[in-house]
ChimeraX commands (.cxc) that place a marker at each C-alpha (Angstrom):
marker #1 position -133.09,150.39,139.88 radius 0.5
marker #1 position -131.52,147.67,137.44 radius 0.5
marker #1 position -134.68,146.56,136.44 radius 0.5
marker #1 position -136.42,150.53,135.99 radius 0.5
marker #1 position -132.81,150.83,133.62 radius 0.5
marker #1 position -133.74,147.35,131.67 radius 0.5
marker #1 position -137.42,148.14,131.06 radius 0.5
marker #1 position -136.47,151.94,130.32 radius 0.5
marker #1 position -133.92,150.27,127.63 radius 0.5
marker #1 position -136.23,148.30,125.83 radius 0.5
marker #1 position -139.14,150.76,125.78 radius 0.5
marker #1 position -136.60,153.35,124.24 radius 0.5
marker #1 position -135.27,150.44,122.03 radius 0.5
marker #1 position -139.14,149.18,121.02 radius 0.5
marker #1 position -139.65,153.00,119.70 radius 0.5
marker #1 position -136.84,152.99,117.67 radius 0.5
marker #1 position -137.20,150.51,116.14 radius 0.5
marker #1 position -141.22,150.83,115.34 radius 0.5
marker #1 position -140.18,154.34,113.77 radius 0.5
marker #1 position -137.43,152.85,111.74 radius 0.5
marker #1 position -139.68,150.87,110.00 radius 0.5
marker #1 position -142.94,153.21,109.23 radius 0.5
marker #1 position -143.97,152.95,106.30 radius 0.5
marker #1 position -142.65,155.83,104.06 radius 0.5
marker #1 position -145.03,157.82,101.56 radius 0.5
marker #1 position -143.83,159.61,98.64 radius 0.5
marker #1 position -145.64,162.46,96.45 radius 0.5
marker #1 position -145.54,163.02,93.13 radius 0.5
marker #1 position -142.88,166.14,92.60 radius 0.5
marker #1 position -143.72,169.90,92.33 radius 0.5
marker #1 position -142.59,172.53,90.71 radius 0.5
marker #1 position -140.80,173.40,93.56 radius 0.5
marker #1 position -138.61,170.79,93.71 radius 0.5
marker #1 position -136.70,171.52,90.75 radius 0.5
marker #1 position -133.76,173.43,89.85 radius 0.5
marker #1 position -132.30,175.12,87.01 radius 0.5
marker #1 position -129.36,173.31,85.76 radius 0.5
marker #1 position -130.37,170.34,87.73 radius 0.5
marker #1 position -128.93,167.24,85.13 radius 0.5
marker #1 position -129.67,163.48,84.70 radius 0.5
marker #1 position -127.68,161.01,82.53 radius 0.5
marker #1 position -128.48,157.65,81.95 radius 0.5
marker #1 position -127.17,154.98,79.99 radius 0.5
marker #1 position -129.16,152.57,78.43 radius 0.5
marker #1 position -128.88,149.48,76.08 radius 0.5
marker #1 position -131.53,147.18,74.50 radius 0.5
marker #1 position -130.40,143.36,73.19 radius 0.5
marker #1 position -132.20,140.20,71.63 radius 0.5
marker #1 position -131.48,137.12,73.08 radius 0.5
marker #1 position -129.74,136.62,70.05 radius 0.5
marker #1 position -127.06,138.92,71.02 radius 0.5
marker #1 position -128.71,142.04,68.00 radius 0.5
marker #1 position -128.21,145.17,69.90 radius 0.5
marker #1 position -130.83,147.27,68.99 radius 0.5
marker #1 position -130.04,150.65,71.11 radius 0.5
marker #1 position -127.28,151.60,72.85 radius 0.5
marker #1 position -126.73,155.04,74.22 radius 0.5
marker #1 position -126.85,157.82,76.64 radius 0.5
marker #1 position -129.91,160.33,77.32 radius 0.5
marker #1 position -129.24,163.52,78.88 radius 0.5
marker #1 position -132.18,165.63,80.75 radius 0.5
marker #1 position -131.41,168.98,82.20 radius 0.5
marker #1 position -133.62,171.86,83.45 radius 0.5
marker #1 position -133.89,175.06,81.84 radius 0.5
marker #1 position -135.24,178.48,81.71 radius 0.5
marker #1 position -137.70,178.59,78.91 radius 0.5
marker #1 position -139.88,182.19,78.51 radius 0.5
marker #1 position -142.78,180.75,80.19 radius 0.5
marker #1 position -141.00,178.84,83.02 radius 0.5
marker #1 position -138.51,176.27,83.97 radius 0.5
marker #1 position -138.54,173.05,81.52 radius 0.5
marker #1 position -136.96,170.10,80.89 radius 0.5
marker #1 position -134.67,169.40,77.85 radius 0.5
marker #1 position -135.46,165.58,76.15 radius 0.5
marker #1 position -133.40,164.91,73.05 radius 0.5
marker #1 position -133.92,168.05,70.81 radius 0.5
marker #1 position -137.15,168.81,72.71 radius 0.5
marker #1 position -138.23,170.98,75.45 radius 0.5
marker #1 position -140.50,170.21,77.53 radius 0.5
marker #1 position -142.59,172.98,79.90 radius 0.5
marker #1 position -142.36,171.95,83.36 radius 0.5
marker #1 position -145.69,171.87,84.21 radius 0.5
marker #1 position -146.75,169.47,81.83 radius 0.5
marker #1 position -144.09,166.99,83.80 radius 0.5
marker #1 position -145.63,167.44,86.85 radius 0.5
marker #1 position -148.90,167.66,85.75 radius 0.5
marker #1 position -151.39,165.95,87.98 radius 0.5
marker #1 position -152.30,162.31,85.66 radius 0.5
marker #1 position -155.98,162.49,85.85 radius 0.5
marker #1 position -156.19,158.81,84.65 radius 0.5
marker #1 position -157.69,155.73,86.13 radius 0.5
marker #1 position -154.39,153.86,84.93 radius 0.5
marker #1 position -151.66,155.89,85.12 radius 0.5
marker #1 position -147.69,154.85,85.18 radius 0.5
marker #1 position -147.09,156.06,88.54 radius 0.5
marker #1 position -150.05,155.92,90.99 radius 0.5
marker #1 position -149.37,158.56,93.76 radius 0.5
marker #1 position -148.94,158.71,96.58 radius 0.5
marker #1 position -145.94,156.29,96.19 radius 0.5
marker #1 position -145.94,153.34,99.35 radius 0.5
marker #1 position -144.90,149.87,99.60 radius 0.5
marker #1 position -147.44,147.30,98.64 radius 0.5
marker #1 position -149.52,149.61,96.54 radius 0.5
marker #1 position -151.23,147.99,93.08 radius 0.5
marker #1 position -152.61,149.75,90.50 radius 0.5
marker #1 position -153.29,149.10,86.57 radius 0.5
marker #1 position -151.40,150.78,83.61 radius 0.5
marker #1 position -152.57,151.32,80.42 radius 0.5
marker #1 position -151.47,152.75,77.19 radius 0.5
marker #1 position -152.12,153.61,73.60 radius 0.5
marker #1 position -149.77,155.31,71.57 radius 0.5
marker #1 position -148.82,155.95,67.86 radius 0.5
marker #1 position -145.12,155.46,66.33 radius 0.5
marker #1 position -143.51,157.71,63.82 radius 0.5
marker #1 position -144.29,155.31,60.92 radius 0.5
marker #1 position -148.09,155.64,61.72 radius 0.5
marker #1 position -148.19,151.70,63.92 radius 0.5
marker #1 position -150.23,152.27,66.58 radius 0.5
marker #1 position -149.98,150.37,70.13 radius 0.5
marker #1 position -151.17,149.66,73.76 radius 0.5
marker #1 position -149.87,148.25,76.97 radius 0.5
marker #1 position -151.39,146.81,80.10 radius 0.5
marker #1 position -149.97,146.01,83.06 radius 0.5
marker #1 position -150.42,145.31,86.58 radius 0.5
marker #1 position -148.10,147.17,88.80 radius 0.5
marker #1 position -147.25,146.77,92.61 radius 0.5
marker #1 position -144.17,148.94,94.49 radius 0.5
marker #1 position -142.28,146.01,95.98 radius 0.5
marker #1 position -139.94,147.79,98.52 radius 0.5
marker #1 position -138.20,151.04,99.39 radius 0.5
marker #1 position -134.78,150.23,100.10 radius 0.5
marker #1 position -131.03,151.64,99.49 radius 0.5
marker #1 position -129.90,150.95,96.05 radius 0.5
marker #1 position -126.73,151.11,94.10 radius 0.5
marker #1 position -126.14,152.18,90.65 radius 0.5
marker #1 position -123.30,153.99,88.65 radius 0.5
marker #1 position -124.71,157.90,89.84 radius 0.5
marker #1 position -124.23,156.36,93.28 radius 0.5
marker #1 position -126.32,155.27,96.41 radius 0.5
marker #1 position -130.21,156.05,96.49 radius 0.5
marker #1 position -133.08,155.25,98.35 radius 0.5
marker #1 position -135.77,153.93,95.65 radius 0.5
marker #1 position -139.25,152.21,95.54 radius 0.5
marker #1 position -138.99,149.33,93.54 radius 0.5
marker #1 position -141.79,149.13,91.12 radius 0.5
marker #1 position -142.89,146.15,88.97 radius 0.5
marker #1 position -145.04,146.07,85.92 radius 0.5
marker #1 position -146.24,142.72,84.35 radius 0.5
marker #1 position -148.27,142.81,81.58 radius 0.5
marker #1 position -148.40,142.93,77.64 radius 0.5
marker #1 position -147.51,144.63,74.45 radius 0.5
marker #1 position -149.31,144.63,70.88 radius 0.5
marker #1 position -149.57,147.09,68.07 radius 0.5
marker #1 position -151.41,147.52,64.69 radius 0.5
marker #1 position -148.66,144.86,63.07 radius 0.5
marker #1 position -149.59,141.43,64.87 radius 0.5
marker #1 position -146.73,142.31,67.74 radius 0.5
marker #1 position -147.87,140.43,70.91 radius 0.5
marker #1 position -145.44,140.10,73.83 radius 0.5
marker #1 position -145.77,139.14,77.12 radius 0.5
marker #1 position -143.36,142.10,79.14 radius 0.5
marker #1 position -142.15,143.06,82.98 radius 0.5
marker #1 position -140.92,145.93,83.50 radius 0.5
marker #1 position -138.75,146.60,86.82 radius 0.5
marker #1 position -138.24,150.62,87.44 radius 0.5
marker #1 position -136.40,151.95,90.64 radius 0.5
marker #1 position -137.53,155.15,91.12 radius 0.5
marker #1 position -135.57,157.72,93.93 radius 0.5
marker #1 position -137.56,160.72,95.76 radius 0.5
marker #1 position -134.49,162.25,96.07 radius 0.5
marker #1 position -133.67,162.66,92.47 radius 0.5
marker #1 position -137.37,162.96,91.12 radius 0.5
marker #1 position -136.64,160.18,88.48 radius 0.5
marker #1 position -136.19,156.74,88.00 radius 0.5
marker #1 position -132.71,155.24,88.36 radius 0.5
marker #1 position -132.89,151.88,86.82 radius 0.5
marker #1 position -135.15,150.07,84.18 radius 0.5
marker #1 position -134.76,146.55,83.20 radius 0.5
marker #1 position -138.03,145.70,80.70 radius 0.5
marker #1 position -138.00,142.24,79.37 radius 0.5
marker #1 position -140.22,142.32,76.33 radius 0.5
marker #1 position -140.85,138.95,74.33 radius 0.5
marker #1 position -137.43,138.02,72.73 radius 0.5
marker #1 position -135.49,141.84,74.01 radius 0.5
marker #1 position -134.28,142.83,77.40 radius 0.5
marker #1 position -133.47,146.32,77.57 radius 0.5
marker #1 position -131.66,148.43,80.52 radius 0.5
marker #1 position -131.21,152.21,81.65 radius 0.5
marker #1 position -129.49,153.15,84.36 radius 0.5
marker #1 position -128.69,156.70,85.59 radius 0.5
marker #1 position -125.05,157.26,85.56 radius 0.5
marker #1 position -124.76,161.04,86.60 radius 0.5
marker #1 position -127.11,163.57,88.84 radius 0.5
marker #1 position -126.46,166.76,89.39 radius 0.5
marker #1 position -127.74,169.76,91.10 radius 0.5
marker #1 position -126.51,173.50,91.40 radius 0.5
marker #1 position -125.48,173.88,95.35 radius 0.5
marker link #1:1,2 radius 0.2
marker link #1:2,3 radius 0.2
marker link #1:3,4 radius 0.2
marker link #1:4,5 radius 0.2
marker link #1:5,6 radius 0.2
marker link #1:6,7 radius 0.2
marker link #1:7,8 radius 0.2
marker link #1:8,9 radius 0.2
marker link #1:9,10 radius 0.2
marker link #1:10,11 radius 0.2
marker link #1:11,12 radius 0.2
marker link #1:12,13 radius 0.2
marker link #1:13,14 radius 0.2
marker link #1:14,15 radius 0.2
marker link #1:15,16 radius 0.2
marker link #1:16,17 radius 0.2
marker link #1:17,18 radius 0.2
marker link #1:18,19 radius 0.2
marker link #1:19,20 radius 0.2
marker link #1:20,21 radius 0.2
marker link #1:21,22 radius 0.2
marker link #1:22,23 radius 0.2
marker link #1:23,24 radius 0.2
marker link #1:24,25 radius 0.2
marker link #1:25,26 radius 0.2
marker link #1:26,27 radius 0.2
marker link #1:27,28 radius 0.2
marker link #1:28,29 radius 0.2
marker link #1:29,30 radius 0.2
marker link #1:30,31 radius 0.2
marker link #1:31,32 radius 0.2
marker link #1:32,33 radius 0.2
marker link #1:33,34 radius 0.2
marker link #1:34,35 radius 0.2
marker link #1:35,36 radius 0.2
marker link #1:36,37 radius 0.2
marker link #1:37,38 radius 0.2
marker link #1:38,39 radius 0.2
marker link #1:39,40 radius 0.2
marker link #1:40,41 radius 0.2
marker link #1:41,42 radius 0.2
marker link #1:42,43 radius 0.2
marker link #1:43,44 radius 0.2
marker link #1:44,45 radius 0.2
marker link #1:45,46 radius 0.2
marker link #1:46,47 radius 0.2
marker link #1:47,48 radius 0.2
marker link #1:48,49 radius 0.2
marker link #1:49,50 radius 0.2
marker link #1:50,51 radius 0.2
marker link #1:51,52 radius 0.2
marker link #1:52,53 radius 0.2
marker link #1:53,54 radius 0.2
marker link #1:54,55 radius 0.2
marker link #1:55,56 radius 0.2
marker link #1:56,57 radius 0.2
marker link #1:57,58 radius 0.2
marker link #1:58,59 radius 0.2
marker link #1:59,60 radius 0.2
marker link #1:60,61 radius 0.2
marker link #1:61,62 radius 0.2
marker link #1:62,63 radius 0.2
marker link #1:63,64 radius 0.2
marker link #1:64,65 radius 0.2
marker link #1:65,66 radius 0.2
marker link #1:66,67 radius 0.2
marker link #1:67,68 radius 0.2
marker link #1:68,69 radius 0.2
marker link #1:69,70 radius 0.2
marker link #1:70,71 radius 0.2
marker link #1:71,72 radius 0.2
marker link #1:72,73 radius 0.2
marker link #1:73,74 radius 0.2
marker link #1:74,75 radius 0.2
marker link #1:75,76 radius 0.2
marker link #1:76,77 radius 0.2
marker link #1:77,78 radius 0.2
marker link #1:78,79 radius 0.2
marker link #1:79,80 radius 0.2
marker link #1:80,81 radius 0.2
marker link #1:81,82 radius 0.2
marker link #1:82,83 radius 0.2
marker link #1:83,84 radius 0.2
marker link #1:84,85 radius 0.2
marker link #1:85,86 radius 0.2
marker link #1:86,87 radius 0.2
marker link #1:87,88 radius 0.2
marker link #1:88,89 radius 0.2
marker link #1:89,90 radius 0.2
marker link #1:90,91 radius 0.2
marker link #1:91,92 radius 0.2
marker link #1:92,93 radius 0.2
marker link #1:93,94 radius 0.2
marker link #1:94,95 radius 0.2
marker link #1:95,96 radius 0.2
marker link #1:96,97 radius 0.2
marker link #1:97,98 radius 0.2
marker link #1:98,99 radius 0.2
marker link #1:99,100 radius 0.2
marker link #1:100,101 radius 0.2
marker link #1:101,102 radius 0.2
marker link #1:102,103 radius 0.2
marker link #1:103,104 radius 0.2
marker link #1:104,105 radius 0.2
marker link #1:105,106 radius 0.2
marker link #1:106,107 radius 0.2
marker link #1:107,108 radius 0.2
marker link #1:108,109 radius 0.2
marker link #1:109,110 radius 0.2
marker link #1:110,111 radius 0.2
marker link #1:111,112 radius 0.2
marker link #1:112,113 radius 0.2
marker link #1:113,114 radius 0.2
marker link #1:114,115 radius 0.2
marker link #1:115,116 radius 0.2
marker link #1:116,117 radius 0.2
marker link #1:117,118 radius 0.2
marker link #1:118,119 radius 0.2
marker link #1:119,120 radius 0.2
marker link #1:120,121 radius 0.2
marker link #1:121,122 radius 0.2
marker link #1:122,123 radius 0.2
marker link #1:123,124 radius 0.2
marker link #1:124,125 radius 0.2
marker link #1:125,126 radius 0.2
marker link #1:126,127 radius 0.2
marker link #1:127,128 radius 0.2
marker link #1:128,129 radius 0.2
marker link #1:129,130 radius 0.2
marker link #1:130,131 radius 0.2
marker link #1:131,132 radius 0.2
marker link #1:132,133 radius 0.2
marker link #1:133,134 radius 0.2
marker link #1:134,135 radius 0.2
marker link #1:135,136 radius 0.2
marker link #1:136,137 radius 0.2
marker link #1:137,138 radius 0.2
marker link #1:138,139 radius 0.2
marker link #1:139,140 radius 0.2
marker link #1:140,141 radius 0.2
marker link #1:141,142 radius 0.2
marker link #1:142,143 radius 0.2
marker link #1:143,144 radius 0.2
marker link #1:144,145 radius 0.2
marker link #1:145,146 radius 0.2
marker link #1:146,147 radius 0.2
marker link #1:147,148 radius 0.2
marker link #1:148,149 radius 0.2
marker link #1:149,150 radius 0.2
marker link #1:150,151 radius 0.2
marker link #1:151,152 radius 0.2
marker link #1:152,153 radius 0.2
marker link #1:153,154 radius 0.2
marker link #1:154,155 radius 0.2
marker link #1:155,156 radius 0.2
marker link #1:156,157 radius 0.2
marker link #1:157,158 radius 0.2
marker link #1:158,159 radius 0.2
marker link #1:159,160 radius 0.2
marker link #1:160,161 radius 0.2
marker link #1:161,162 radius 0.2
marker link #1:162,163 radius 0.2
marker link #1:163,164 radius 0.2
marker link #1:164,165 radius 0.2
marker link #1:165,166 radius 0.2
marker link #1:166,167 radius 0.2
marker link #1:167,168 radius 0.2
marker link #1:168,169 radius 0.2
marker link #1:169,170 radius 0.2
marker link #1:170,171 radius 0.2
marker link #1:171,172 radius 0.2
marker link #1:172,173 radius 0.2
marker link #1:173,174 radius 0.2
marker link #1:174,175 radius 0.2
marker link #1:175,176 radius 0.2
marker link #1:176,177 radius 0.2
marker link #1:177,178 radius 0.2
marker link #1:178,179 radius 0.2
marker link #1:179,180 radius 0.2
marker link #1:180,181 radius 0.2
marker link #1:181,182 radius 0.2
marker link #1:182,183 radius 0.2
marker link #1:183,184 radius 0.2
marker link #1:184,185 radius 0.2
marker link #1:185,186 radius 0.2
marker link #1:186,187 radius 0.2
marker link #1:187,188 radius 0.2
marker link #1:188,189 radius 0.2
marker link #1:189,190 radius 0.2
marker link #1:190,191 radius 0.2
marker link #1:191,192 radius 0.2
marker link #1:192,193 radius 0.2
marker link #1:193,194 radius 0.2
marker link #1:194,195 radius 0.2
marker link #1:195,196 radius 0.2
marker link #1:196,197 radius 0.2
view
């Protein structure tokens, strides 16, 4: 009977622990998923190794009832919903989902400043883990993503950069960046989420 109890034990103990550790998947968010008045704040700051600080700040995101649907408030803009969650039809997009550990894709992208300088990155991502982490909003469960690669625009700018972005399913958004770009190192971190109950 001992013995039954033992190898009952262990059985019960081997399937426990096998679905502790599957593998989880994450999808890109729907429409669905968000709420009005739903609110993100972040903090960020972006130094030289010279000490400059270049940007230093807060961003607040919130979402909102516009006349065609929810959106999402950035700066003085705001942006339709559906263009967020917008399927990325590219071969090199920023996130590549489904979302799992050990997944590598390539990023790439051109854009255009205000003053006209135009730019591209490329980088090699992988999603390193999915584990618990901490940061001022509180406790999360969050893929950590990394992005090596580099940086160059229209003005001779070259930089080697990695980018490290912890991004939580549960709040639809990334919680931490640290991007190390040439001679700058530059961190956000969410500090407040909210959601109406």
């Amino acid at each position: 009977m001992k013995l039954h109890l033992i190898i009952l034990l262990t059985f019960t103990l081997l399937i426990a622990c096998k679905s502790s550790t599957k593998p989880t998947i994450t999808q890109q968010p729907t429409l669905d998923d968000y709420q009005i008045g739903e609110t993100w704040v972040w903090k960020y700051k972006g130094v030289t190794t010279e000490g400059e600080v270049r940007s230093d700040g807060t961003d607040k995101r919130m979402i909102v009832q516009m006349n065609e649907g929810l959106g999402m408030t950035i700066s003085n803009d705001t942006i339709p919903l559906t263009d967020i969650v917008k399927v990325d039809e590219s071969e090199t997009p920023k996130y590549d989902w489904p979302l799992k550990v050990g997944k590598t894709w390539k990023y790439e992208n051109s854009w255009t400043s205000q003053d006209g300088t135009t730019g591209t990155q490329s980088q090699q991502a992988e999603v390193l883990s999915y584990q618990e982490e901490t940061v001022e909003a509180g406790t999360f469960m969050a893929y950590t993503i990394k992005y090596t690669g580099k940086t160059t625009n229209s003005r001779g700018y070259n930089a080697d950069e990695e980018e490290i972005w912890l991004y939580a399913p549960s709040v639809k958004n990334f919680i931490k960046l640290t991007q190390s770009q040439g001679d700058f190192l530059y961190v956000e971190e969410l500090i407040e989420y909210s959601k109406p109950n």
